[in-house]
ZAKE-193738 format. One record per residue (C-alpha): residue in one letter; residue number from 1; x, y, z. Coordinates in nm, 3 decimals, always signed. Layout:
N
(r 'a', NUM, (X, Y, Z)),
...
This chain:
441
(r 'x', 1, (-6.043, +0.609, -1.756)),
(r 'x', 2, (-6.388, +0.532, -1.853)),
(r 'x', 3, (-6.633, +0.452, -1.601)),
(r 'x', 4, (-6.769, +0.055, -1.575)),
(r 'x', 5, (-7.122, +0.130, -1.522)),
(r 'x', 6, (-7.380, +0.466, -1.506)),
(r 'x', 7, (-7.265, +0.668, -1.241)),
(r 'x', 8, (-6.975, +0.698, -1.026)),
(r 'x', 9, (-6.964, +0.547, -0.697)),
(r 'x', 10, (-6.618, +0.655, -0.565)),
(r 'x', 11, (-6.597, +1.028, -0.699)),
(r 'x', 12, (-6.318, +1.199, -0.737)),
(r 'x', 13, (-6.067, +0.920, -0.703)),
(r 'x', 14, (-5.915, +0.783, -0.983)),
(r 'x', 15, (-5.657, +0.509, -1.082)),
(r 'x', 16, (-5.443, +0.414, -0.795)),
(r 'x', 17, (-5.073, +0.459, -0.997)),
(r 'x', 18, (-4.721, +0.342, -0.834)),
(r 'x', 19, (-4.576, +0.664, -0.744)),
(r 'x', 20, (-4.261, +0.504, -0.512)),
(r 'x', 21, (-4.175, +0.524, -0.178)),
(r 'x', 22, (-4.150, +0.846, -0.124)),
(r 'x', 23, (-4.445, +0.973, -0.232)),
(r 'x', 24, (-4.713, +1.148, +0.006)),
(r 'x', 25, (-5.021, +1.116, -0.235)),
(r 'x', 26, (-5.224, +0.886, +0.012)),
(r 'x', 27, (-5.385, +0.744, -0.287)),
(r 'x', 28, (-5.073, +0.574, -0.434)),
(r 'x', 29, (-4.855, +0.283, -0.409)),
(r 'x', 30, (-4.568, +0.350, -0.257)),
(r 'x', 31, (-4.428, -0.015, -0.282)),
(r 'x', 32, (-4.659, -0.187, -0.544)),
(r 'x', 33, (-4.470, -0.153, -0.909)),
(r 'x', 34, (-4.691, -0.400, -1.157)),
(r 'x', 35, (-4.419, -0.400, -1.431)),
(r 'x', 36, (-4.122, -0.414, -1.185)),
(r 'x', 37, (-3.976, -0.774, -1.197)),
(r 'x', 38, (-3.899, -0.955, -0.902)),
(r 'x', 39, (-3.684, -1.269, -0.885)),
(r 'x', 40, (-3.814, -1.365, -1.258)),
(r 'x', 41, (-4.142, -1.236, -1.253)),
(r 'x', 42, (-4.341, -0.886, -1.258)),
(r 'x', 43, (-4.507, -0.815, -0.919)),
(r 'x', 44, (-4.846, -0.809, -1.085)),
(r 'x', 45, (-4.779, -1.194, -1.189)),
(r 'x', 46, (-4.675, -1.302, -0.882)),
(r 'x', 47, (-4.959, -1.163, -0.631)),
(r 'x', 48, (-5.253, -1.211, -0.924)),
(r 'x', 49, (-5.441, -0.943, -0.657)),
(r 'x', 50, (-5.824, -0.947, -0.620)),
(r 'x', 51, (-6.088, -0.822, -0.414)),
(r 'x', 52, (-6.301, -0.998, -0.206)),
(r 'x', 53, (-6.650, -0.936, -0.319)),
(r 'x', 54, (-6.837, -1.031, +0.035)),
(r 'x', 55, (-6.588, -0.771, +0.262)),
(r 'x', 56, (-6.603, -0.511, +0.010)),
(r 'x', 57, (-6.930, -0.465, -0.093)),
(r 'x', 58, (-7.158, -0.595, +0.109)),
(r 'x', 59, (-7.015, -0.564, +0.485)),
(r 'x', 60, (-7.170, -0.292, +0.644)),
(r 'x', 61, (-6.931, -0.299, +0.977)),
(r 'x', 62, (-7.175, -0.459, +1.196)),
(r 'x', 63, (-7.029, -0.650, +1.487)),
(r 'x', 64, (-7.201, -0.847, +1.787)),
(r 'x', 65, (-7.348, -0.500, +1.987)),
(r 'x', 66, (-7.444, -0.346, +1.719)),
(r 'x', 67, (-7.574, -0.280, +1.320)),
(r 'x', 68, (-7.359, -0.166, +1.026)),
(r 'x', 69, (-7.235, +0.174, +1.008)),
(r 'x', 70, (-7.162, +0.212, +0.669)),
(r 'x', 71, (-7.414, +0.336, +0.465)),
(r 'x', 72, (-7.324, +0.264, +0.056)),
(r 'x', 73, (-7.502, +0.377, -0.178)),
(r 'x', 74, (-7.530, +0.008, -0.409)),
(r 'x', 75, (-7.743, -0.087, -0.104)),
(r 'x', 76, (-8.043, +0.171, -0.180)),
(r 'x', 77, (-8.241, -0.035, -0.413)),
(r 'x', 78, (-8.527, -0.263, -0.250)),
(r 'x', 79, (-8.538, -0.492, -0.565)),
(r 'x', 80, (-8.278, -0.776, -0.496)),
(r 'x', 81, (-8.179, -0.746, -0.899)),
(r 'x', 82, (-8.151, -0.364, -0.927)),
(r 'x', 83, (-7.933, -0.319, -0.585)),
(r 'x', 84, (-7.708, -0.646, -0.705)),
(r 'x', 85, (-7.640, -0.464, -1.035)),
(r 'x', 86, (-7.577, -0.157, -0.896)),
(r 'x', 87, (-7.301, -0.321, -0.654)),
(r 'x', 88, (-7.179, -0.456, -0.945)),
(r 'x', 89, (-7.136, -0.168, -1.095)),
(r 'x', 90, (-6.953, -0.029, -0.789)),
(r 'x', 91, (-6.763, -0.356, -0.761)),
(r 'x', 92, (-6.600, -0.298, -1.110)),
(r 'x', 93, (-6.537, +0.106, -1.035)),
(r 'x', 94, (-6.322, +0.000, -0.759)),
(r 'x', 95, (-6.136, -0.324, -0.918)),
(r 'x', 96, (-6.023, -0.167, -1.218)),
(r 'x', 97, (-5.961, +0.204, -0.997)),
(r 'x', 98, (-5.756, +0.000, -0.829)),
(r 'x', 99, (-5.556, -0.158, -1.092)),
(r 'x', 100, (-5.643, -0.485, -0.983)),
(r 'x', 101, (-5.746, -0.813, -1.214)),
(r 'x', 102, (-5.957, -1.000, -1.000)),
(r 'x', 103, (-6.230, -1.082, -0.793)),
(r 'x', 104, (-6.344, -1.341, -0.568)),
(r 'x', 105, (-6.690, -1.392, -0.492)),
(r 'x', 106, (-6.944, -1.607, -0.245)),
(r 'x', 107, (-7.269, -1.672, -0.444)),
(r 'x', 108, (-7.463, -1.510, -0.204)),
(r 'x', 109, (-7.257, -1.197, -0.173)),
(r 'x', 110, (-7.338, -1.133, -0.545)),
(r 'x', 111, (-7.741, -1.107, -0.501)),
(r 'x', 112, (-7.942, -1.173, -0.212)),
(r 'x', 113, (-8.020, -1.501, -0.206)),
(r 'x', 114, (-8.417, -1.585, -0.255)),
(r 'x', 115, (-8.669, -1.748, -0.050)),
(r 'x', 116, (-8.688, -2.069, -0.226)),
(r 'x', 117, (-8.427, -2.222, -0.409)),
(r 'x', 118, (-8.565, -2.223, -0.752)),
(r 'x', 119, (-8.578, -1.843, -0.727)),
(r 'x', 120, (-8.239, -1.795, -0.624)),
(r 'x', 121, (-8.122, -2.044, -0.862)),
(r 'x', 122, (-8.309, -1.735, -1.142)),
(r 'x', 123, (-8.123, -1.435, -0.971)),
(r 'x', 124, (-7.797, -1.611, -0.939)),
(r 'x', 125, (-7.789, -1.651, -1.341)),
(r 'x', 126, (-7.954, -1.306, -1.387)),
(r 'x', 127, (-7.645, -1.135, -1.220)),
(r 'x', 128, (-7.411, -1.403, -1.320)),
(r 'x', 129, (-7.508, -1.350, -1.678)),
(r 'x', 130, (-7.468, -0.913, -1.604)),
(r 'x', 131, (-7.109, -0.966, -1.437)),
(r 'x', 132, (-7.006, -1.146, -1.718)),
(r 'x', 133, (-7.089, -0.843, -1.942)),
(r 'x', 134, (-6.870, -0.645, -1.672)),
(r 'x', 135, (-6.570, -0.894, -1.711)),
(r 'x', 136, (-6.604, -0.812, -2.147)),
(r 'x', 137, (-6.601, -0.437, -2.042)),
(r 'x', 138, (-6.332, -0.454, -1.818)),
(r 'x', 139, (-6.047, -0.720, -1.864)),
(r 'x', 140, (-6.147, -0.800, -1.440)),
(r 'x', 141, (-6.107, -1.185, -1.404)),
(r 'x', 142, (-6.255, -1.440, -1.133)),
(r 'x', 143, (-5.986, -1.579, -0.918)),
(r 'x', 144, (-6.201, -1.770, -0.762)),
(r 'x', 145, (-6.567, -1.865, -0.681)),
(r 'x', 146, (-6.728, -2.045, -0.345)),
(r 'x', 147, (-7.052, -2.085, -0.212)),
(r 'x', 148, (-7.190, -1.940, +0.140)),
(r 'x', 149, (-7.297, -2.275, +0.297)),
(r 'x', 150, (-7.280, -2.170, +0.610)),
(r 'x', 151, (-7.460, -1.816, +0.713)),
(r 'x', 152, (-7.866, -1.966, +0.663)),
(r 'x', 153, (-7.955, -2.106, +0.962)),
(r 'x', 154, (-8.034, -2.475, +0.750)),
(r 'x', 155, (-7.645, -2.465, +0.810)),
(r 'x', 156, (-7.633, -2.432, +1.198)),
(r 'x', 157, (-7.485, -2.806, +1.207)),
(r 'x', 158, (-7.307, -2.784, +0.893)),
(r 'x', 159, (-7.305, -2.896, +0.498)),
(r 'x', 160, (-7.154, -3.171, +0.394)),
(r 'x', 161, (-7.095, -3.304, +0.737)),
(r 'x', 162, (-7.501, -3.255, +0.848)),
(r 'x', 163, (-7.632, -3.485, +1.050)),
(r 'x', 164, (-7.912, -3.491, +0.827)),
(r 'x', 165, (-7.893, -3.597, +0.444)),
(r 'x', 166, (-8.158, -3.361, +0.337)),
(r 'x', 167, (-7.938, -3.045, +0.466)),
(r 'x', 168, (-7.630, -3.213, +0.287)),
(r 'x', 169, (-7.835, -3.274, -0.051)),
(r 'x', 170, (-7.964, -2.929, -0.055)),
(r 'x', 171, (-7.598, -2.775, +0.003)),
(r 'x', 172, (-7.509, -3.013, -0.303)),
(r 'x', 173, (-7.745, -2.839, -0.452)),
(r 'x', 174, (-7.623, -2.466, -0.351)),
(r 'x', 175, (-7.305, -2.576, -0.472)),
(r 'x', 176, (-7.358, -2.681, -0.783)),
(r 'x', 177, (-7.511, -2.342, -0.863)),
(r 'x', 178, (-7.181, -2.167, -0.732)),
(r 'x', 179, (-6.976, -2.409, -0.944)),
(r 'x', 180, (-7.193, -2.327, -1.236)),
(r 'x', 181, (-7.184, -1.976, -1.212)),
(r 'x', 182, (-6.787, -1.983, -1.118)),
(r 'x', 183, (-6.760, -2.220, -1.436)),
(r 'x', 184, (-6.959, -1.926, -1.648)),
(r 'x', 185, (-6.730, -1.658, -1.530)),
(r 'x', 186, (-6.446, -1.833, -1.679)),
(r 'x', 187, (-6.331, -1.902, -1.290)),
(r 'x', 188, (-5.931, -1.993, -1.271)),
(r 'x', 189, (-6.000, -2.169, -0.924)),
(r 'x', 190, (-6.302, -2.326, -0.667)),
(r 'x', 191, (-6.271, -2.309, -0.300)),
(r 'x', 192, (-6.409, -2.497, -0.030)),
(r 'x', 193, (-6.454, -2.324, +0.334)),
(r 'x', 194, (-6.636, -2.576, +0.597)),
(r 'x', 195, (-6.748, -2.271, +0.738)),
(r 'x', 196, (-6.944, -2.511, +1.044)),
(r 'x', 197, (-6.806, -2.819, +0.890)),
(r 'x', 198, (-6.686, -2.928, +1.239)),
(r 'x', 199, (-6.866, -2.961, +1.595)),
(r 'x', 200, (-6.968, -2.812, +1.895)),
(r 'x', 201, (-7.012, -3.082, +2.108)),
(r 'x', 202, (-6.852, -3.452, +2.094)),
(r 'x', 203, (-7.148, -3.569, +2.283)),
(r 'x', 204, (-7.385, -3.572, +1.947)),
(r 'x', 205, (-7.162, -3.590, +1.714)),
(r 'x', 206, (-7.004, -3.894, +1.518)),
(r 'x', 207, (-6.655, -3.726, +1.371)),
(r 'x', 208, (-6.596, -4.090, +1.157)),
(r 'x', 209, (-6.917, -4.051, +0.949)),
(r 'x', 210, (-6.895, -3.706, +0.906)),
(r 'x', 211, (-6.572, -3.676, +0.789)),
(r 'x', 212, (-6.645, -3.988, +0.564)),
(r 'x', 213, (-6.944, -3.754, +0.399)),
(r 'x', 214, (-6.779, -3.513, +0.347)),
(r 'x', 215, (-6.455, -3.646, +0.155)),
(r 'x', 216, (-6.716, -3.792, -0.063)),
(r 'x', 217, (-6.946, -3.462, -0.090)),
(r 'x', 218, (-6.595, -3.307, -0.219)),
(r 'x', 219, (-6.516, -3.619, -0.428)),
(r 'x', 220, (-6.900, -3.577, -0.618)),
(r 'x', 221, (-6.808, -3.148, -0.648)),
(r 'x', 222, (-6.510, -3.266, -0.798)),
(r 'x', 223, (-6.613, -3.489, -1.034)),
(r 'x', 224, (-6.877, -3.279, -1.182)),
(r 'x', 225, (-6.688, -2.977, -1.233)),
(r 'x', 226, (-6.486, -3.170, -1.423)),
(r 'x', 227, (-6.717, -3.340, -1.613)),
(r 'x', 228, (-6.843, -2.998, -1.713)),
(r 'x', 229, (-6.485, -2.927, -1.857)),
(r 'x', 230, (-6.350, -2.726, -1.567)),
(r 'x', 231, (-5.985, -2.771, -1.562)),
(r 'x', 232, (-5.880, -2.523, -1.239)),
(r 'x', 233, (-5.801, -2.593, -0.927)),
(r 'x', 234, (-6.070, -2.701, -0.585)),
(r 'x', 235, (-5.865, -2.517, -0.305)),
(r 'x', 236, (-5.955, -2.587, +0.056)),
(r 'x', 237, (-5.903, -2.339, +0.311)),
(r 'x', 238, (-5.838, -2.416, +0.708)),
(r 'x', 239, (-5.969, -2.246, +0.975)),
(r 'x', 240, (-5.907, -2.406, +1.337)),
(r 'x', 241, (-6.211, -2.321, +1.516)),
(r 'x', 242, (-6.492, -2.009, +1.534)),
(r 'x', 243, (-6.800, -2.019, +1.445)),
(r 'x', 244, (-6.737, -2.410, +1.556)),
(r 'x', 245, (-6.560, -2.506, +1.828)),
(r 'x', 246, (-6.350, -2.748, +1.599)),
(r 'x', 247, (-6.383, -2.730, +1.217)),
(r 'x', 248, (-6.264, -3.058, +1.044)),
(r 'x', 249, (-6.047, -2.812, +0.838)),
(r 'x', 250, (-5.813, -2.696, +1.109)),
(r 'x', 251, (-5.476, -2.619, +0.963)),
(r 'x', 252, (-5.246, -2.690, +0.702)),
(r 'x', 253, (-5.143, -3.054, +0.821)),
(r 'x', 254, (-5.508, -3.166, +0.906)),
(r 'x', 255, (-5.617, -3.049, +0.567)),
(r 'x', 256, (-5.319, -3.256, +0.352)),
(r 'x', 257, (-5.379, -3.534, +0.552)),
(r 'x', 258, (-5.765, -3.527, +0.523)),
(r 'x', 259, (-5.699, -3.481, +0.106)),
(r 'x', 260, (-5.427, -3.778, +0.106)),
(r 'x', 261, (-5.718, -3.987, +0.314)),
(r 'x', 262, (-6.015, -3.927, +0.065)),
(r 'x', 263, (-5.781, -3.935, -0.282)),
(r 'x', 264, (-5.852, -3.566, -0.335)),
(r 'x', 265, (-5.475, -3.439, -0.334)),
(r 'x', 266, (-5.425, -3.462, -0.682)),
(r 'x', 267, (-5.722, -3.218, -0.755)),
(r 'x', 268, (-5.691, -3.024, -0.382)),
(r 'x', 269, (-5.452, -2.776, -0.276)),
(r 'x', 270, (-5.487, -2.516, -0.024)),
(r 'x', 271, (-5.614, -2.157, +0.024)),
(r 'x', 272, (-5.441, -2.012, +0.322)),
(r 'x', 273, (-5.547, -1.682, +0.530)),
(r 'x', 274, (-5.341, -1.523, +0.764)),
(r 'x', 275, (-5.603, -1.469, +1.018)),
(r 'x', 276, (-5.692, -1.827, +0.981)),
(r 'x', 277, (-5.275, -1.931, +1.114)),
(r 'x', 278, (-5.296, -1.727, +1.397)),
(r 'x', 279, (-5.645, -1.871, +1.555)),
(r 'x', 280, (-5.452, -2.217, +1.504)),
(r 'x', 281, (-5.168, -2.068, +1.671)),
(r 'x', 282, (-4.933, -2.093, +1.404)),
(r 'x', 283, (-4.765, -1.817, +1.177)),
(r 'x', 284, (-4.829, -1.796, +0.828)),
(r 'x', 285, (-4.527, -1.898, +0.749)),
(r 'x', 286, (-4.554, -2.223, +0.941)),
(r 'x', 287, (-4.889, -2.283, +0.725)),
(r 'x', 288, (-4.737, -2.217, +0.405)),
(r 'x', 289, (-4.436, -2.409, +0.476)),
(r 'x', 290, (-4.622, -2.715, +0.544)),
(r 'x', 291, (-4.855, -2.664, +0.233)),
(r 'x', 292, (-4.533, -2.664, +0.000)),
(r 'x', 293, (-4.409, -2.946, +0.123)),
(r 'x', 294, (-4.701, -3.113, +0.037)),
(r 'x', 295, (-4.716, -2.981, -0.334)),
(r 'x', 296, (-5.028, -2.775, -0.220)),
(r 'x', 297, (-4.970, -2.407, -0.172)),
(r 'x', 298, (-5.267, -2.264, -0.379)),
(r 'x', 299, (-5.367, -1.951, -0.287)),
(r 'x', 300, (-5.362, -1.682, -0.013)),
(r 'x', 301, (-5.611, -1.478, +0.190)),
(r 'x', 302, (-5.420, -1.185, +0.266)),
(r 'x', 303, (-5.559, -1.029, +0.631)),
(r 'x', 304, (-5.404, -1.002, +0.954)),
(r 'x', 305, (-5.598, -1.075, +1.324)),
(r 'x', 306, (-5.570, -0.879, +1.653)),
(r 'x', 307, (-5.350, -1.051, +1.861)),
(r 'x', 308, (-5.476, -0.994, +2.164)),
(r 'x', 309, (-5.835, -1.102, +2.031)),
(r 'x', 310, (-5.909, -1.487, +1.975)),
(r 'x', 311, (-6.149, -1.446, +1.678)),
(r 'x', 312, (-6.137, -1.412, +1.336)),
(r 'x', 313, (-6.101, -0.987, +1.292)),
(r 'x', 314, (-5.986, -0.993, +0.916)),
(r 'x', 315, (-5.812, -0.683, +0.989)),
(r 'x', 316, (-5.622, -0.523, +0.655)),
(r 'x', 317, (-5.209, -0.685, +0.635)),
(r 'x', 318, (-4.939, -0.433, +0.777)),
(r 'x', 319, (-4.708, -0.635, +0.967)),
(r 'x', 320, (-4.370, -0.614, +0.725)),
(r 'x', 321, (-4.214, -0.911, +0.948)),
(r 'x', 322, (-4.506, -1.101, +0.916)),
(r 'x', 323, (-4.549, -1.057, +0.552)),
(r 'x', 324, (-4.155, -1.042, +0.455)),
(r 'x', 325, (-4.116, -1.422, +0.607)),
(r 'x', 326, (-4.411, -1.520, +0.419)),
(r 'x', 327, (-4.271, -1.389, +0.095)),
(r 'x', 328, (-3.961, -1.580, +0.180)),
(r 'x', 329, (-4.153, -1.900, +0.184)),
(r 'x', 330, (-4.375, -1.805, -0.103)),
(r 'x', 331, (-4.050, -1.741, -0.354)),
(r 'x', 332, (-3.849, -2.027, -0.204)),
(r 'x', 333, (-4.144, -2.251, -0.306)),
(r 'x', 334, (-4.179, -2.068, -0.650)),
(r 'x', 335, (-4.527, -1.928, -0.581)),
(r 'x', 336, (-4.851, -1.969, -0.547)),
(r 'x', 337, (-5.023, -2.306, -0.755)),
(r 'x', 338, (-5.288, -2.137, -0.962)),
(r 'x', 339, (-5.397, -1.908, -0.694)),
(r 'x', 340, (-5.303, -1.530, -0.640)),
(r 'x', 341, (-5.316, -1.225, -0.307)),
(r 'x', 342, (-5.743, -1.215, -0.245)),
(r 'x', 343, (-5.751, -0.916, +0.015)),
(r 'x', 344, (-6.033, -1.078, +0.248)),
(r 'x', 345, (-5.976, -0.831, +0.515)),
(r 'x', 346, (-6.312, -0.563, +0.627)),
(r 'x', 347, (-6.220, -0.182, +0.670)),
(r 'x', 348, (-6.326, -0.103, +1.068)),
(r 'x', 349, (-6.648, -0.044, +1.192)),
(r 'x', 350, (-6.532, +0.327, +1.244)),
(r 'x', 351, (-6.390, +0.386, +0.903)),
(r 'x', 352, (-6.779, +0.559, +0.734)),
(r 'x', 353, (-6.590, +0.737, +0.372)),
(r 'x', 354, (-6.579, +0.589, +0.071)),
(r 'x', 355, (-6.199, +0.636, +0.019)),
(r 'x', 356, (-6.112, +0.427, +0.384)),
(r 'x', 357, (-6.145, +0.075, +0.137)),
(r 'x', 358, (-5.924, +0.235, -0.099)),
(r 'x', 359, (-5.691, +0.360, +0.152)),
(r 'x', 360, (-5.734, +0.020, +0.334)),
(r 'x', 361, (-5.625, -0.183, +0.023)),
(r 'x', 362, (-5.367, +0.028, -0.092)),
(r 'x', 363, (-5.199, -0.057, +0.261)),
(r 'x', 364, (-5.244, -0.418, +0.191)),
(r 'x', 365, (-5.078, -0.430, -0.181)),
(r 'x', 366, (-4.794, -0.270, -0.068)),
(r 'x', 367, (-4.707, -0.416, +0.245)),
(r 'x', 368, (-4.721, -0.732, +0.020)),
(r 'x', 369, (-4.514, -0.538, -0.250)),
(r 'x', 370, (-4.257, -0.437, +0.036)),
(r 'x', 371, (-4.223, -0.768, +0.206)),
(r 'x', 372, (-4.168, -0.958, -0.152)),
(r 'x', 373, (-3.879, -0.693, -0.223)),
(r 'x', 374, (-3.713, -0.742, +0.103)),
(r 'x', 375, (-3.775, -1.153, +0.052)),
(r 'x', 376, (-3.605, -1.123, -0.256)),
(r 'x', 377, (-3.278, -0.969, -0.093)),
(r 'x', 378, (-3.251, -1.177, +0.164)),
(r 'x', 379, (-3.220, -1.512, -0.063)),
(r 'x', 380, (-3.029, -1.303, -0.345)),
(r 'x', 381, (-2.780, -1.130, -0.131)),
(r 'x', 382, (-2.776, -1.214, +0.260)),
(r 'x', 383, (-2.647, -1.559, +0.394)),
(r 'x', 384, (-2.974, -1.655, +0.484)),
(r 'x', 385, (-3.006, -1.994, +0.255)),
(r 'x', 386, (-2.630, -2.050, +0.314)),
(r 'x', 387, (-2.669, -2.093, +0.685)),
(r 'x', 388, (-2.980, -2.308, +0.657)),
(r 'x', 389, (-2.779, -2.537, +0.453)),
(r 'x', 390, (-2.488, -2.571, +0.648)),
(r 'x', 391, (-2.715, -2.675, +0.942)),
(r 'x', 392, (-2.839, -2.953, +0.750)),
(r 'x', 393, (-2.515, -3.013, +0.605)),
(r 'x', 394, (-2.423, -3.343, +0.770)),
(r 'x', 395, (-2.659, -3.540, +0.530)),
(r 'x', 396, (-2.477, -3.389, +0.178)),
(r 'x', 397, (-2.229, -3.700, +0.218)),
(r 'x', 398, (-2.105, -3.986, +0.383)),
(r 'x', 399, (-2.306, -4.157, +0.621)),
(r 'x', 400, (-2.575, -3.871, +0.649)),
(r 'x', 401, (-2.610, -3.902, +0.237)),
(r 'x', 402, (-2.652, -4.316, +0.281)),
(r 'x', 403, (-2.947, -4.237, +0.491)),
(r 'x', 404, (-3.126, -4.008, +0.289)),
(r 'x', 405, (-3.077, -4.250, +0.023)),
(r 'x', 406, (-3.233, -4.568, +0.201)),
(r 'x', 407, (-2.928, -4.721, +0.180)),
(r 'x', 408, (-2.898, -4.773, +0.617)),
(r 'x', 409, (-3.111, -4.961, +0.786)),
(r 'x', 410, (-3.198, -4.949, +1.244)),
(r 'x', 411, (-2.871, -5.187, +1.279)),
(r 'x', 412, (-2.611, -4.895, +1.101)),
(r 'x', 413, (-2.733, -4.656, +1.300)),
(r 'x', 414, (-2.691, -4.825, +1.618)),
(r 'x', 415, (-2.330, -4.883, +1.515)),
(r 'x', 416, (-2.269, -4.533, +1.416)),
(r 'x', 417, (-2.389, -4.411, +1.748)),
(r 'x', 418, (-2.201, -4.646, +1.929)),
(r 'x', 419, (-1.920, -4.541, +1.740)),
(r 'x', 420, (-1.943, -4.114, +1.777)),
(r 'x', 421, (-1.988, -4.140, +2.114)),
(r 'x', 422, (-2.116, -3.817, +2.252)),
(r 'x', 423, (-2.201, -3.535, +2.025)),
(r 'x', 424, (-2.099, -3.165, +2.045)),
(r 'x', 425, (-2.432, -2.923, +2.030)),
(r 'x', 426, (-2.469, -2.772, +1.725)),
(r 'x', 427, (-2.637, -2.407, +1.724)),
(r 'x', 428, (-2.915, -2.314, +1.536)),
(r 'x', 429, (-2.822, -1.961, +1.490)),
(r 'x', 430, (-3.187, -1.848, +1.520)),
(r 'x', 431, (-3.077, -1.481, +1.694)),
(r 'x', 432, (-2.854, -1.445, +1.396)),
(r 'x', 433, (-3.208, -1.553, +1.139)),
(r 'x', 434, (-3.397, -1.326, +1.322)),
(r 'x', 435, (-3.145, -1.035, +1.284)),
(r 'x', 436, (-3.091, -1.105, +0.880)),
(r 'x', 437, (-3.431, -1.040, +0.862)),
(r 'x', 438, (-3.442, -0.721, +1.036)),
(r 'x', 439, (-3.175, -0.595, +0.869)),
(r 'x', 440, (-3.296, -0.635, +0.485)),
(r 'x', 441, (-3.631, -0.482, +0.617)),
């Protein structure tokens, strides 16, 4: 395969190839079969993988007691241009190594932003204007795009929900850039994370106007993205609390109720992360569930947490049961809405070679690939949706039917409980759920 780029970054590995399940080449995918085809659709149509550009490349493994410990060599250069091409270059090494075809990107994350905002607005279209060259070598697309309003410290009391307008104006401003540059890379998608779009303290803080700014902040994004002809979709993704004590974007529900509030649904859906469910103290499932139902399952951050840690780890996916119910959800609701699988999940702190992100994303993809095959079984050949429907079975006819339909009003049924008098319990079989599941895995 021919190299993206001058020099190789990650030597002597090459393209990661399906090799099945019982292979012992650690550099393989066991699992992950992009032409196999999977309840209508290849697995590389239904995950749309991609690599998330801020984890990847430009973590170093630093946590709260101490600095990074990983050492790569894109980071050498002192001039902000140079060292953001060569990441590039070692950005598009390992997306195509690893078979994937896409990306997703902070603007930040893709040069170091500037002192002043006229100069980053220059090195954000320098490198914007080299990835593109990149993409034309490559085939790699942009999943997505966002902007990093929230790691300068202008953004200690948030964007679009700042308490003062100059803050919000010049995150209008950031954004517009990221849009732009999204826009330029032929971006599929935009998302929105409120990063500190929330409070820390009810005693300063007036939740009315700031959630009022910022439906309209995301109603003016909106509006000129499309004006400039972008046609994808603005995904929004919730996250419960941390850095904030409460972000405005806490789950699933809050989010589809703040989009149905502002007039944004239409144009909104939702980018989910697995880490992101468990901090709210839900399951992925749970969150993906209630983003179907509300038309608005976009796209997926695919991660895990520690569960015995209540902050955000972004730990690489490897819980099959975790994964497998997801995939049940994700093909009973016929995929994702314009979104795809972005992998933003950090290798640890301890894991200093260059082939731990390739082992660490391998893991991922087929976990996902695994959990999708075993979903796939369990609708096609288990009783699994037969069971669900007989539970719900009472409203296919009669009197359950004329309710669904609007057809009873409060009076009927009064007189149909006055009529059945008590009620036998009806189970809910979960045990037997739980152990359908088990068994196809």
């Amino acid at each position: 395969m021919a190299l993206i780029g001058n020099k190789e970054y990650f030597k002597g590995i090459g393209e990661i190839k399906y090799e099945g399940k019982d292979s012992d080449n650690p550099l393989a995918y066991k699992y992950y079969n992009p032409e196999q085809v999977v309840a209508g659709k290849t697995m590389r149509e239904h995950f749309k993988f991609a690599v998330a550009y801020w984890h990847t490349f430009c973590g170093q493994g630093a946590d709260p007691f101490g600095p990074g410990t990983q050492n790569f060599p894109w980071d050498q250069p002192s001039d902000a241009v140079a060292a953001a091409k060569e990441k590039a270059d070692a950005a598009f090494e390992f997306i195509t190594k690893m078979g994937f075809d896409y990306f997703c990107f902070h603007d930040f994350d893709l040069i170091q932003e500037a002192s002043t905002f006229a100069e980053s607005e220059k090195r954000l279209a320098t490198i914007v204007d080299y990835i593109k060259g990149k993409q034309s070598e490559s085939g790699v697309k942009l999943l997505w795009g966002t902007a990093n309003c929230f790691s300068n410290p202008r953004y200690m009391n948030g964007a679009s929900t700042n308490p003062d307008f100059n803050v919000l104006a010049r995150a209008g401003g950031q954004i517009k850039l990221a849009l732009d540059a999204t826009m330029a890379l032929d971006g599929e998608n935009y998302v929105f994370w409120g990063g500190r779009e929330g409070y820390m303290s009810l005693l300063n803080t007036n939740i009315k106007k700031e959630l009022d700014h910022m439906g309209r902040f995301l109603g003016m994004a909106r509006d000129y993205a499309r004006a400039q002809g972008f046609k994808g979709n603005f995904f929004i993704e919730p996250k419960p609390m941390e850095p904030m004590k409460h972000q405005y974007d806490f789950d699933s529900a809050t989010v589809a109720g703040f989009l149905h509030q502002y007039g944004l649904q239409d144009d909104f859906k939702l980018n989910l992360e697995f880490n992101h469910a468990t901090l709210a103290n839900h399951t992925m499932q749970h969150e993906m569930e209630v983003a179907a139902s509300h038309g608005m399952l976009g796209s997926l951050d695919a991660n895990r947490g520690d569960y015995q840690n209540g902050w955000d780890t972004d730990q690489f996916p490897n819980n099959i049961t975790e994964v497998t119910e997801a995939m049940i959800t994700f093909l009973k609701a016929g995929g994702l809405q314009g979104g795809g699988i972005n992998f933003d999940a950090k290798i640890r702190r301890n894991s200093t070679d260059m082939d731990d992100v390739f082992h660490a994303h391998i893991g991922g993809v087929d976990i996902f690939a695994r959990g999708l095959l075993v979903a796939d079984k369990i609708i096609s050949s288990s009783q699994y949706d037969a069971l669900r429907e007989k539970r719900y079975s009472s409203f296919d006819s009669g009197k359950g039917k004329d309710f669904e339909d609007g057809k009873l009003d409060f009076t009927d049924l009064y007189q149909i409980a006055k009529d059945n008098g008590e009620l036998e319990l009806q189970s809910g079989k979960q045990e037997l759920f739980e152990n359908i599941i088990n068994q196809y895995i």
